[in-house]
DODREN-27420 format. One record per residue (C-alpha): residue number from 1; x, y, z. Coordinates in pm, 1 decimal. Layout:
% DODREN-27420
{r NUM {X Y Z}},
...
//
This chain:
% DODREN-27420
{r 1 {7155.1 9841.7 -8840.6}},
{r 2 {7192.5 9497.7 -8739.5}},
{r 3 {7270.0 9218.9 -9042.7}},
{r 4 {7394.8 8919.7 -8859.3}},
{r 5 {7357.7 8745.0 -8531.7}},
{r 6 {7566.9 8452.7 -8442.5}},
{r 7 {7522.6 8235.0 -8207.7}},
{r 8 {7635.6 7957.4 -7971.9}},
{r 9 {7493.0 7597.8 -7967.5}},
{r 10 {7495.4 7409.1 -7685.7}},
{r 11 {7330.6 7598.5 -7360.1}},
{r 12 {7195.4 7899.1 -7596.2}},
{r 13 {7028.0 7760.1 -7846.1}},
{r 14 {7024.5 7405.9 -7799.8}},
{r 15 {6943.4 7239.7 -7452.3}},
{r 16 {7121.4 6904.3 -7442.6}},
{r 17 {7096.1 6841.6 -7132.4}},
{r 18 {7425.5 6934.6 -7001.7}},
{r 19 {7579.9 6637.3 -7170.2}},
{r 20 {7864.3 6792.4 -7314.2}},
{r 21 {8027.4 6902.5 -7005.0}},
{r 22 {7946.6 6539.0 -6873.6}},
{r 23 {8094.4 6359.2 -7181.7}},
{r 24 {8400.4 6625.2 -7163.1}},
{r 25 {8438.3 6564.1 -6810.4}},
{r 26 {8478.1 6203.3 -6881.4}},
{r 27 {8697.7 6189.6 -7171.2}},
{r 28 {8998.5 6408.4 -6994.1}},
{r 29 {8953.5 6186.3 -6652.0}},
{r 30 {9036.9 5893.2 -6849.5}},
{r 31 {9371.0 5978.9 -6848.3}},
{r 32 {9414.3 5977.7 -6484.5}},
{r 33 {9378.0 6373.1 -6499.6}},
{r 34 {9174.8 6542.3 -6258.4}},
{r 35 {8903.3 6822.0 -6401.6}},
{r 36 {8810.8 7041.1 -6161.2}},
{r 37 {8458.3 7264.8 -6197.0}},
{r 38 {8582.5 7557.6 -6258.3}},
{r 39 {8880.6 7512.4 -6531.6}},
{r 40 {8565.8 7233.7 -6689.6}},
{r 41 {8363.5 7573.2 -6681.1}},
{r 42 {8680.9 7831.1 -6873.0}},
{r 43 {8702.7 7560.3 -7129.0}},
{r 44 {8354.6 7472.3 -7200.6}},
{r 45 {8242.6 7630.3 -7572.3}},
{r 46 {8591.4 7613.7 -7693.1}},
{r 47 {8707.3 7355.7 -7916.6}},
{r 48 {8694.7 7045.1 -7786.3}},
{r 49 {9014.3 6925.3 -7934.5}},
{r 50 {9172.2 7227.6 -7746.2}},
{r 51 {8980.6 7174.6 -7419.1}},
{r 52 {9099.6 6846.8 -7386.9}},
{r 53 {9470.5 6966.6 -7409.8}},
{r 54 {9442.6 7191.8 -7166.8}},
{r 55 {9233.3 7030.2 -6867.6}},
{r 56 {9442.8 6729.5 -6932.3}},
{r 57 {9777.8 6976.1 -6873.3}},
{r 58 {9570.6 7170.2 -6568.8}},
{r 59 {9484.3 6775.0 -6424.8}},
{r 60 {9849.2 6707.6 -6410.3}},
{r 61 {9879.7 6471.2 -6712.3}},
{r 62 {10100.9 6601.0 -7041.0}},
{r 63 {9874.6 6628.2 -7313.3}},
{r 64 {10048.1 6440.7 -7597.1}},
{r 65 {9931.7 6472.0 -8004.2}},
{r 66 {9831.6 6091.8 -7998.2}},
{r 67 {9676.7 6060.6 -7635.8}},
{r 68 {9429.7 6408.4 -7716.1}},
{r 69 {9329.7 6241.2 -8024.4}},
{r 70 {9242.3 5904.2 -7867.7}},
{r 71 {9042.8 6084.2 -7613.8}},
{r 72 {8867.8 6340.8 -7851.8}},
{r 73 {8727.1 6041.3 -8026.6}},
{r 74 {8620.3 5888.6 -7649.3}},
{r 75 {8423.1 6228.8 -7635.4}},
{r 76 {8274.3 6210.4 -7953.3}},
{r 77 {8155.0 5821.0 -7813.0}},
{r 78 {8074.5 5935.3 -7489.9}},
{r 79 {7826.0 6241.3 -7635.7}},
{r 80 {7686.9 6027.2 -7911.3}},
{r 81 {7556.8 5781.5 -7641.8}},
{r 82 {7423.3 6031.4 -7437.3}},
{r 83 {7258.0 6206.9 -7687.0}},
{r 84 {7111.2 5856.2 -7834.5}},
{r 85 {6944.9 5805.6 -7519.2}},
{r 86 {6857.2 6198.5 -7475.9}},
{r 87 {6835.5 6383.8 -7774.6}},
{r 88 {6877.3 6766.9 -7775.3}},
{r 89 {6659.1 6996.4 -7850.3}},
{r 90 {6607.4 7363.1 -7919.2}},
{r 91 {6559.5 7589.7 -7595.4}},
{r 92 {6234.1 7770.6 -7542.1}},
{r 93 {6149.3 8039.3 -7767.8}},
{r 94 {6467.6 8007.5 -7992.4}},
{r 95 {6300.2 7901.4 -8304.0}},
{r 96 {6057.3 8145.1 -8283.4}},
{r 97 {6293.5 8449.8 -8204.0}},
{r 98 {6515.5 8315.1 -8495.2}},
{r 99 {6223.4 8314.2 -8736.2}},
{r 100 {6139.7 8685.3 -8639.7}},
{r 101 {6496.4 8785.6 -8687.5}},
{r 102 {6509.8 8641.0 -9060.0}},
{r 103 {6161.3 8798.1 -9112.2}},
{r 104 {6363.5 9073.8 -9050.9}},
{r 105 {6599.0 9041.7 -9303.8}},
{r 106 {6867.0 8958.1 -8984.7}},
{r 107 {7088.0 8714.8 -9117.0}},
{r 108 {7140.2 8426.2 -8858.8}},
{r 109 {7428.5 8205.0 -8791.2}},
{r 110 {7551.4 7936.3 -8529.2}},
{r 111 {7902.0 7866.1 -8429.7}},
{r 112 {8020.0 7575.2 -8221.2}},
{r 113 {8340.4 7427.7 -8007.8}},
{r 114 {8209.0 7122.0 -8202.2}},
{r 115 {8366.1 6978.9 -8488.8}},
{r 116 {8130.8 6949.0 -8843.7}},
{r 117 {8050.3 6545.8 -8746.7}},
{r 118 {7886.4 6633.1 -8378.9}},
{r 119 {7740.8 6941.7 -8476.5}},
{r 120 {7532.8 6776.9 -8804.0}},
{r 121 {7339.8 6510.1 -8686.5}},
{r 122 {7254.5 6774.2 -8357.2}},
{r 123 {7095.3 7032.2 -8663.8}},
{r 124 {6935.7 6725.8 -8814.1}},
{r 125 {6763.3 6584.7 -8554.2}},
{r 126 {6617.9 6970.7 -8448.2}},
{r 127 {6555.7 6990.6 -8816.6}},
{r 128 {6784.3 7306.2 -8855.3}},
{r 129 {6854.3 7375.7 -9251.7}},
{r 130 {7128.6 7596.4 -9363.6}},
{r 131 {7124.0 7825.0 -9650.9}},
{r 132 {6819.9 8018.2 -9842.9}},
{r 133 {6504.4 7968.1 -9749.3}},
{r 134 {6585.7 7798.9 -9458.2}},
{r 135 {6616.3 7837.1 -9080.2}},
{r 136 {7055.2 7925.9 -9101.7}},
{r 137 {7194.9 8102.2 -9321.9}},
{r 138 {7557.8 7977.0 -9177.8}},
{r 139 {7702.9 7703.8 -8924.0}},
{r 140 {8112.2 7734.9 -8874.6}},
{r 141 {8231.1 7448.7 -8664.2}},
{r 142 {8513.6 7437.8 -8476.4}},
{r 143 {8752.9 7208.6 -8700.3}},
{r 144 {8683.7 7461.6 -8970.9}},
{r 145 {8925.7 7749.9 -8802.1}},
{r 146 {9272.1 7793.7 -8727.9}},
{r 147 {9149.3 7827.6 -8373.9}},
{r 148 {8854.1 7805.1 -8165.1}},
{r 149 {8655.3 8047.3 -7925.6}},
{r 150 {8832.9 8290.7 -7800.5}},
{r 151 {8941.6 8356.1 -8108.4}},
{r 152 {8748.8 8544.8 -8349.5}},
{r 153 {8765.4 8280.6 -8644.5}},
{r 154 {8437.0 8111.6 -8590.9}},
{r 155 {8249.4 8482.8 -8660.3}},
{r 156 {8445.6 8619.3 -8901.2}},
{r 157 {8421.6 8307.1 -9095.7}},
{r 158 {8015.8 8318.2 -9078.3}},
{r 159 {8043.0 8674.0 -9162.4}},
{r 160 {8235.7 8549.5 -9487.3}},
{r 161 {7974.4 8320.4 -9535.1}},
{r 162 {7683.0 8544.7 -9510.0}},
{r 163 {7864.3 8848.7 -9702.1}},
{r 164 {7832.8 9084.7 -9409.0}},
{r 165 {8136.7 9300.2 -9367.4}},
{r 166 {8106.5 9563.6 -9088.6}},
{r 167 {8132.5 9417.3 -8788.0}},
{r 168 {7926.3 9696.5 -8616.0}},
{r 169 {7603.3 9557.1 -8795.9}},
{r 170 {7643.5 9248.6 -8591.1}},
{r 171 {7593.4 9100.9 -8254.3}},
{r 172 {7749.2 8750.5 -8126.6}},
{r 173 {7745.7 8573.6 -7841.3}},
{r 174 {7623.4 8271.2 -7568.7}},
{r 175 {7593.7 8119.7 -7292.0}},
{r 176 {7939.8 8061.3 -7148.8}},
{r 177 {8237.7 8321.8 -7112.2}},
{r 178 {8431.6 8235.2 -7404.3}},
{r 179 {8155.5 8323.1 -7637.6}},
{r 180 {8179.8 8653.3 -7475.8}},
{r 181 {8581.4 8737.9 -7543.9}},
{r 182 {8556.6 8565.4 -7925.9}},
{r 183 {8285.7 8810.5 -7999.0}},
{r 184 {8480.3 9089.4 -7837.1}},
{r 185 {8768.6 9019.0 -8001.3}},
{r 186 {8564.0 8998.5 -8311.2}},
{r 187 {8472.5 9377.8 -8248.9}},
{r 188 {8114.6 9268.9 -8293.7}},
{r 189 {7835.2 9345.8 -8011.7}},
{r 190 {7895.6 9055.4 -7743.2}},
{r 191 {7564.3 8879.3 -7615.9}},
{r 192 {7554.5 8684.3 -7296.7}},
{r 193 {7264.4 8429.6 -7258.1}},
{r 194 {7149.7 8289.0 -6898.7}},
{r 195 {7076.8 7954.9 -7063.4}},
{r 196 {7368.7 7773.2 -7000.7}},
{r 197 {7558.6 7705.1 -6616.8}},
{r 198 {7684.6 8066.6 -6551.0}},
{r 199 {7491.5 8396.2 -6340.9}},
{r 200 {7447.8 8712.1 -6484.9}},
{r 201 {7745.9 8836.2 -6262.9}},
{r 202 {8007.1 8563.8 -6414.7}},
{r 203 {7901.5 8664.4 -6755.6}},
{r 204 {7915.2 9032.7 -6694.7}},
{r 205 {8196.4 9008.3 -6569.2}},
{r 206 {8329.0 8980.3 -6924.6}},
{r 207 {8300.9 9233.9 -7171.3}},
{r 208 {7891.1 9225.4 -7302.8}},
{r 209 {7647.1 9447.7 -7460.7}},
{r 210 {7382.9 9251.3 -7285.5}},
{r 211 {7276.1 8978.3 -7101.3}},
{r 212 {6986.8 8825.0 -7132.8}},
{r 213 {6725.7 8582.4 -7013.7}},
{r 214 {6784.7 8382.2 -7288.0}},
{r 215 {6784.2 8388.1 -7711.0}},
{r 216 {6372.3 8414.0 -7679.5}},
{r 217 {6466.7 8784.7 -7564.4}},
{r 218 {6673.4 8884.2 -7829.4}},
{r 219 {6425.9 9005.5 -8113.4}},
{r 220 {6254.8 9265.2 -7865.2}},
{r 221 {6673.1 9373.3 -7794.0}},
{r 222 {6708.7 9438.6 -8119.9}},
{r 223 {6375.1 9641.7 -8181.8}},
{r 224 {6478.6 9862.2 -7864.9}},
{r 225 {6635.6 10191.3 -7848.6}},
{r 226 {6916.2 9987.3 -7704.2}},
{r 227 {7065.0 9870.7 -8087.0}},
{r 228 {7112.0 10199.9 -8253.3}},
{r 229 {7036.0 10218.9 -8638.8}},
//
């Protein structure tokens, strides 16, 4: 049986608008590194602390403690601003396919490359609650591990927090590639979503159970012969 999904924000069940790549973008070129589309793309849904390191290293500029720091915080600016003027919200069909899943008795958790401070006022603002009775039962940000996506910290630590312990009874995933290895490397069933900026062949490319249109589809994956009980 299935007891937990967890899943990305940004691209699978939040649209922002593509901000965060913009605002990521942004903060490494500010050090005179270059960011080219396709390492922007490997690094997006990791944390952001840790993206910044490494496109700043890949752009040809060392990526000191003090300078990463300085230009995490210029993301965190950059993003606020953008999402002041444009404020996320939740993709098509992801509240309702959420609901149906904790009608279910599915547990339902999100994980994030962001850190606790971006991630809140983002689950505010959509109106998101976390804990009984409400839309979450978990959120596990990415200051809150050791390390972020691809490692399997973010969904172990949700599965801690929901008190599921086989990792068979639970499926994981989003929109970008490293959601796809941190669930695999979980051991849990990896989900890719079509919601964010990659095809269906980039994302199965990676190891998947599915791939789908987008969150929306999930409950009707789930009642399928596809998920065995």
């Amino acid at each position: 049986m299935i007891e937990l999904v967890v899943l990305d924000m940004a691209g699978t069940t939040v649209d922002e608008h593509g901000d965060v790549y913009r605002a990521l973008e942004e903060a490494v070129k500010q050090t005179g590194a270059t960011v080219s589309a396709e390492d922007l793309q490997t690094w997006m849904g990791a944390d952001k602390t840790e993206a910044i390191a490494a496109l700043m290293e890949l752009g040809g500029v060392p990526a000191d403690p003090l300078t990463v720091k300085l230009q995490f915080d210029a993301f965190r600016g950059i993003l606020a601003e953008a999402y002041a003027a444009n404020p996320p919200v939740a993709l098509p069909g992801v509240e309702d396919a959420l609901k149906e899943l904790k009608a279910r008795g599915i547990k339902v958790g999100l994980t994030t490359g962001f850190s606790r401070d971006v991630a809140a006022p983002i689950l505010d603002k959509l109106g998101w609650g976390i804990g009984e009775g409400e839309l979450l039962d978990a959120v596990v940000t990415s200051d809150e591990v050791a390390a972020g996506r691809p490692a399997p910290y973010l969904i172990h630590h949700v599965m801690e927090a929901t008190g599921v312990h086989n990792v068979g009874h639970v499926i994981a995933g989003g929109d970008t590639v490293v959601d796809l290895l941190a669930a695999h490397h979980a051991g849990v069933k990896p989900l890719g979503v079509l919601t964010g900026a990659l095809s269906r062949e980039q994302l199965e490319a990676h190891p998947h159970e599915w791939v789908l249109e987008g969150v929306k589809n999930l409950p009707s994956v789930i009642s399928s012969s596809l998920v065995s009980y």
